[in-house]
Backbone as JSON, one array per atom type, in Angstrom:
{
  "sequence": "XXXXXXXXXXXXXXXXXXXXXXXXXXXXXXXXXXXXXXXXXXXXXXXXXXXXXXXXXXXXXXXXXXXXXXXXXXXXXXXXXXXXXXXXXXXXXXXXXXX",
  "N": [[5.83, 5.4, 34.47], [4.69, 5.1, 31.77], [2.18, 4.34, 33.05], [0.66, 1.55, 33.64], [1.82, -2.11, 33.53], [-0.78, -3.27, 32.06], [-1.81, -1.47, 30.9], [-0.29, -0.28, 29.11], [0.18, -2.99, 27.92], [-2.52, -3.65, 26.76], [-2.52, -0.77, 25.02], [-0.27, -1.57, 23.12], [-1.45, -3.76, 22.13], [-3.86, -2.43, 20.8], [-1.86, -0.84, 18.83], [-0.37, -2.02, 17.95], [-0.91, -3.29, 14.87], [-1.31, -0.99, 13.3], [1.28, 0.56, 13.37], [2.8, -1.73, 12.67], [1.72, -2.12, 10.12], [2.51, 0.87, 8.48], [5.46, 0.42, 8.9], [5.66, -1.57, 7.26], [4.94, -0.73, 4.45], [6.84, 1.29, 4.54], [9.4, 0.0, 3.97], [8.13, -1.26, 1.98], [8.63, 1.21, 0.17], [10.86, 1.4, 0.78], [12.11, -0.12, -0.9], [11.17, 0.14, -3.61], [12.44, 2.89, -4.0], [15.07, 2.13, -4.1], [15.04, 0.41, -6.56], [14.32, 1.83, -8.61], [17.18, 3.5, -7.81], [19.02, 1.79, -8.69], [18.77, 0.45, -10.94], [18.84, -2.19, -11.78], [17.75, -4.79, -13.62], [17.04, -4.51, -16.9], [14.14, -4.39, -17.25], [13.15, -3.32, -14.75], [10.84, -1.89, -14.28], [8.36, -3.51, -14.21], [8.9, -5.27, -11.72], [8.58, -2.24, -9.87], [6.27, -1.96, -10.25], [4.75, -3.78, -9.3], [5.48, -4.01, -6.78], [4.54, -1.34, -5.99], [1.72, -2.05, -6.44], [1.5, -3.57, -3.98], [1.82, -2.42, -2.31], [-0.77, -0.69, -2.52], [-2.84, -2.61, -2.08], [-1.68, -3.34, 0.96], [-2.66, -1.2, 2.11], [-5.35, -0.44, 1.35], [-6.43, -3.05, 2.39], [-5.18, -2.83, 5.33], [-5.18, -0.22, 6.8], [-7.25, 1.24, 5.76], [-8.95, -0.84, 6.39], [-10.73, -2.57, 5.45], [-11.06, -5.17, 5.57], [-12.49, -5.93, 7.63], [-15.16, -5.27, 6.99], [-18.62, -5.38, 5.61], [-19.46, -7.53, 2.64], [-20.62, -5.96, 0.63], [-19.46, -3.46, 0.59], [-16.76, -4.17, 0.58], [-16.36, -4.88, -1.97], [-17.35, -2.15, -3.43], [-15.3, -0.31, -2.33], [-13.08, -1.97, -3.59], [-13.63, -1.67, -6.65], [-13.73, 0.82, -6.51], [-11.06, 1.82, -6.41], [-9.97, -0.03, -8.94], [-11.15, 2.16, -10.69], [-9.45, 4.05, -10.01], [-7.23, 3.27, -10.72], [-7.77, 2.5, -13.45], [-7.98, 5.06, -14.14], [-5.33, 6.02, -14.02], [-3.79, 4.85, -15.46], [-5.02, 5.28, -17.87], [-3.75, 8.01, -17.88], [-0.85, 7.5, -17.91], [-0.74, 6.31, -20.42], [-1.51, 8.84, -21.96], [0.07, 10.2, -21.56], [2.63, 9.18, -22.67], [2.24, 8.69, -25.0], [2.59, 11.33, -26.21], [4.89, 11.42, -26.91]],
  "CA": [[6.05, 6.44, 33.5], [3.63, 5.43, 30.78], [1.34, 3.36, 32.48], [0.67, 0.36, 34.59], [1.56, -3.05, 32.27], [-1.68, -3.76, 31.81], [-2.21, -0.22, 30.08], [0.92, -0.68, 28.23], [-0.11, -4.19, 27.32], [-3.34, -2.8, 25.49], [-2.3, 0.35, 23.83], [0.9, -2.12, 22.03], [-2.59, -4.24, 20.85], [-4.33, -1.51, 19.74], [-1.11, 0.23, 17.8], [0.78, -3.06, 16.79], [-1.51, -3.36, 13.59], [-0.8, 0.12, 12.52], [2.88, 0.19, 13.78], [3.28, -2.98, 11.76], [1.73, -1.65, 8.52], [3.27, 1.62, 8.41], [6.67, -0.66, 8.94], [5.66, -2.41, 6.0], [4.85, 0.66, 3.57], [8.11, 2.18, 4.45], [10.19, -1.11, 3.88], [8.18, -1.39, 0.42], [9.02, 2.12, -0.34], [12.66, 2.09, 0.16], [12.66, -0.94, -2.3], [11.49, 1.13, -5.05], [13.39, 3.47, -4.39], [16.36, 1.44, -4.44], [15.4, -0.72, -7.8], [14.73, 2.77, -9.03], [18.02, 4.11, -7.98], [20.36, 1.32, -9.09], [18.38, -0.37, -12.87], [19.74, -3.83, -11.54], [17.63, -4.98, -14.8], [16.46, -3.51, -17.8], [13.15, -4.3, -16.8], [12.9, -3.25, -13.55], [9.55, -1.43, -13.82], [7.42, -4.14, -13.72], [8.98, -4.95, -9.87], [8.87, -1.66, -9.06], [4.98, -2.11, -10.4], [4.04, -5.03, -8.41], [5.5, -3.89, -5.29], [3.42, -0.23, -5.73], [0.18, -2.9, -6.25], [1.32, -4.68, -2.86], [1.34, -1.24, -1.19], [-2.01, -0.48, -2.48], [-3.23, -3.49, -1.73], [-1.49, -3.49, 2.21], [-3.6, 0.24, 2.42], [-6.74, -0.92, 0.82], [-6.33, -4.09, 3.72], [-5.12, -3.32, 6.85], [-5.2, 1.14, 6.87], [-8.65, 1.4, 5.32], [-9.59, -1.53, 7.23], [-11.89, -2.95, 4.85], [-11.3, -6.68, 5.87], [-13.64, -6.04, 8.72], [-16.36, -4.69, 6.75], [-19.39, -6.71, 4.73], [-19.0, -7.65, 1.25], [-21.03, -4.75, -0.55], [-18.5, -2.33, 1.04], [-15.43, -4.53, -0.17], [-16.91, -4.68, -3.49], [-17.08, -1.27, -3.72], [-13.52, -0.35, -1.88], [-12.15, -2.62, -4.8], [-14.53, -1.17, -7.6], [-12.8, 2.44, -6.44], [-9.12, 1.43, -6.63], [-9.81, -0.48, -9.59], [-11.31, 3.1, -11.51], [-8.25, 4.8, -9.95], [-6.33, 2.34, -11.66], [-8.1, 3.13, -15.1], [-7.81, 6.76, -14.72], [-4.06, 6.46, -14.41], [-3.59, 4.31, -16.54], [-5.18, 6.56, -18.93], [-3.12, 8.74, -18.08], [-0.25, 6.87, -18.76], [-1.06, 6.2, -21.99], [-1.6, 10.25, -22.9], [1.8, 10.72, -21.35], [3.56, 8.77, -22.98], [1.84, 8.56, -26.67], [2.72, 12.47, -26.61], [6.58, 11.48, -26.58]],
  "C": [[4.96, 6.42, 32.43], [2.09, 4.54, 31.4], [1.72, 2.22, 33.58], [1.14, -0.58, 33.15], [0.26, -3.5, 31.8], [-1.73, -2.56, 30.82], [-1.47, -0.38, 29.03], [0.71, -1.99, 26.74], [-1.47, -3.8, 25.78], [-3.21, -1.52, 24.84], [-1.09, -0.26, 22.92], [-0.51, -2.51, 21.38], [-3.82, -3.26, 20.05], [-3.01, -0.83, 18.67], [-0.19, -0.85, 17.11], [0.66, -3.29, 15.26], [-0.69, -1.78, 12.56], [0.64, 0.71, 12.42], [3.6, -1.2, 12.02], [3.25, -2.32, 9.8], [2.45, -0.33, 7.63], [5.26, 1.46, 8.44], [6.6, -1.11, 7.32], [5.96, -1.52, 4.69], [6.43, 0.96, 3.26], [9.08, 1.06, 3.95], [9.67, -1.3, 2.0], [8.47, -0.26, -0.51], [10.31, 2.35, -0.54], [13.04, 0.72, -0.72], [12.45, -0.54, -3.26], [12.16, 1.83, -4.94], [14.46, 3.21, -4.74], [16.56, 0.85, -5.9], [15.33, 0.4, -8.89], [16.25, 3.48, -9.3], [19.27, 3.5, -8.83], [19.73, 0.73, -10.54], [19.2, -1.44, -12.42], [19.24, -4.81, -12.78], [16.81, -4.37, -15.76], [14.77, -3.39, -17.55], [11.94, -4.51, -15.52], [11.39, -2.71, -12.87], [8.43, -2.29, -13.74], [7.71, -4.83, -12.27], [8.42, -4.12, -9.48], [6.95, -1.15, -8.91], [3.88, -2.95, -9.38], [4.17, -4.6, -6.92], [4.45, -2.1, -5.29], [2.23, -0.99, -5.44], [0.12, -3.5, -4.51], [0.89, -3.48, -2.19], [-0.02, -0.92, -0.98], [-3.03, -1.49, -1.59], [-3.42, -3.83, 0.28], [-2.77, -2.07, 2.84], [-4.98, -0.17, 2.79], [-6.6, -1.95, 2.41], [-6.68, -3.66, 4.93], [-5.14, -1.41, 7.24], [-6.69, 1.49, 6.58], [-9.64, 0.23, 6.15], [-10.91, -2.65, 6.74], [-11.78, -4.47, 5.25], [-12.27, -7.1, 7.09], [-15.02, -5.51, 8.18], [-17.23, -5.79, 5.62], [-18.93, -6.45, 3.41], [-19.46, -6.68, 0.32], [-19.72, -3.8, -0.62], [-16.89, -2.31, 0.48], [-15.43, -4.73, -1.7], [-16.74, -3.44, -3.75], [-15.73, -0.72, -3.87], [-12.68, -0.83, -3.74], [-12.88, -2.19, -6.2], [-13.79, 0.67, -7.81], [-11.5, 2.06, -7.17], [-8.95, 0.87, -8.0], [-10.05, 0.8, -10.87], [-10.51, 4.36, -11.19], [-7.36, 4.5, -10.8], [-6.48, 2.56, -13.31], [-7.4, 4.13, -15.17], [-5.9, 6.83, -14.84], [-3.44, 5.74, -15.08], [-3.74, 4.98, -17.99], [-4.33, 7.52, -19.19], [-1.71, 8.99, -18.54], [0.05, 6.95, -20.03], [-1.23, 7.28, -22.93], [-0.4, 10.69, -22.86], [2.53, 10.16, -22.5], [3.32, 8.64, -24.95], [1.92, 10.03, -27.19], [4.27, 12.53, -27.13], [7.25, 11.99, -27.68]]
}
């Protein structure tokens, strides 16, 4: 039906990586949502902070792929994310100092 096992065998090792991480994502997404939905403590947003960073972080990794690439490239990669990180941070900070 799909495939000899051998075929089978290599299209799981090509898609287990991305299978896996897309697994992951979704598993760290329905925990914010959850620590979102229930305030289990008053200061739940720095969890729900750390686990957004892991996501980024799993992206940046194993979706973008950068752990296979030379070090200028991961320098950069992390040089981006890090002036994403400003800008919304910034932005943050206009939001909320308008209150």
């Amino acid at each position: 039906m799909f495939g000899t096992s051998d075929e089978r065998r290599t299209l799981w090792r090509h898609m287990r990586e991305p299978v896996l991480t897309a697994g992951a994502l979704l598993v760290m997404l329905g925990i914010n949502v959850g620590l979102g939905a229930t305030l289990p403590v008053p200061h739940v947003w720095i969890v729900e902070l750390l686990v957004a960073a892991v996501m980024v972080a799993t992206i940046l990794w194993f979706s973008m792929e950068v752990r296979h690439e030379p070090p200028l490239v991961k320098l950069f990669a992390g040089i981006g994310f890090f002036w994403v990180g400003i800008l919304f941070t910034m932005t943050l900070v206009d939001y909320l100092s308008r209150g």
